[in-house]
N, C-alpha and C positions, 0 to 999 in steps of 0.2 A: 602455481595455480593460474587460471585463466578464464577469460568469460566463456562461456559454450554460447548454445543459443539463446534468442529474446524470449522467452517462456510467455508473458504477458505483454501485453499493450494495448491500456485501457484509458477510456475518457469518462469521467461524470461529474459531477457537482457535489460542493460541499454541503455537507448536508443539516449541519448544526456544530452548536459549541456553546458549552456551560461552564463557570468557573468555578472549580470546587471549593471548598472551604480553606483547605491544605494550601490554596494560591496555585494548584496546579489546572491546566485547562483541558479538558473532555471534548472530541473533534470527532463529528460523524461524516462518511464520502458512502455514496454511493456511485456505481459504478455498474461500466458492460466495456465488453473488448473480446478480446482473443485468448486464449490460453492454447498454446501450438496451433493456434487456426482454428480452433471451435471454440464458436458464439459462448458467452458467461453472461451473468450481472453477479454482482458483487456488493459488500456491507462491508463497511469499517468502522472501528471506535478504535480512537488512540489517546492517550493521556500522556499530554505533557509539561514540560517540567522549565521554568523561564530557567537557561543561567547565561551570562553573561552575553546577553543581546541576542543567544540561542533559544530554542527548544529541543531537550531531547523528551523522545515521545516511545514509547510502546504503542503499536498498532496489534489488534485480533481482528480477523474477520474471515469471512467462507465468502468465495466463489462458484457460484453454481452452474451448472449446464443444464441445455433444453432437455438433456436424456439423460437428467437427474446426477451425473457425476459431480461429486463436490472437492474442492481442492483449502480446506484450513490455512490458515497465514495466520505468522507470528511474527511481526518485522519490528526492528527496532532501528532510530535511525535519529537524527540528527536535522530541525530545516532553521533556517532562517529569512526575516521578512525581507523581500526584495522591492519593495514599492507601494502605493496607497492600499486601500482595502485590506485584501485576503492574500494579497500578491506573494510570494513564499516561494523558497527552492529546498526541499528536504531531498537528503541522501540517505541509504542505510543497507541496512542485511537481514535476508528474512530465509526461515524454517516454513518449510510446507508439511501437509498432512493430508496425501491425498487417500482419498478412498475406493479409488477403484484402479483397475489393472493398466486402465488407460492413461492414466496419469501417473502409475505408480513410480517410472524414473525421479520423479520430483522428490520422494522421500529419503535419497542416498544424496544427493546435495542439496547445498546452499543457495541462498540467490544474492544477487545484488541488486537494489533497485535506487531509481529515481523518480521522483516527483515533484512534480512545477505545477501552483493553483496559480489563476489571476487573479485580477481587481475583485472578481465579483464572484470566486470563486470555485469556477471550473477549473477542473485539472487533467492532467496529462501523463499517466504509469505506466515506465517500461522497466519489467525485471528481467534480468539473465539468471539462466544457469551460472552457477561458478564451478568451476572444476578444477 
């Protein structure tokens, strides 16, 4: 297998974080970018899991388009802290659920993505096709 194209590449701000009772931590991003070159904003919640100076996390969230097309993500992935604040580098692999014809490639693969928040926590998401 191999990357195909960059499917996403998005910037927005972290948007919150609650510690659940469990010791596990609840992380909201909001977001806007591209999905194959047409405009999105984006919602995330991911819950993650402290182990060994990691986080693995479960991400849900929907991307939406101006002409209503919506794209579902289910990613799971792996970050750890890079420097003061929010500063972070997560890896991982995400399932899409797109909903309409326009996107519907997305539902026959995989992706890969990356993401880098800063200090203050904006970040940085680029996912590929995997094939």
């Amino acid at each position: 297998m191999a990357l195909g194209d960059l499917a996403f590449e998005e910037t927005g701000k972290f948007a919150g974080m609650r510690v659940l009772p469990d010791g596990k931590v609840e992380q909201t991003y909001q977001g806007t970018g591209k999905l194959f070159g047409v405009d999105y904003s984006s919602v995330y919640t991911g819950v993650a899991t402290p182990q060994g100076g990691t986080l693995i996390a479960e991400f849900n969230g929907i991307c939406m388009t101006k002409d209503g097309d919506n794209v579902g993500v289910n990613a799971h992935g792996r970050g750890r802290p890079t420097g003061s604040g929010l500063k972070a580098s997560w890896r991982g692999g995400v399932i899409w659920q797109a909903t309409s014809a326009k996107f519907a490639r997305l539902n026959s693969v995989p992706g890969v993505w990356e993401l880098d928040i800063d200090e203050a926590g904006n970040f940085r998401l680029k996912v590929w096709e995997w094939k």
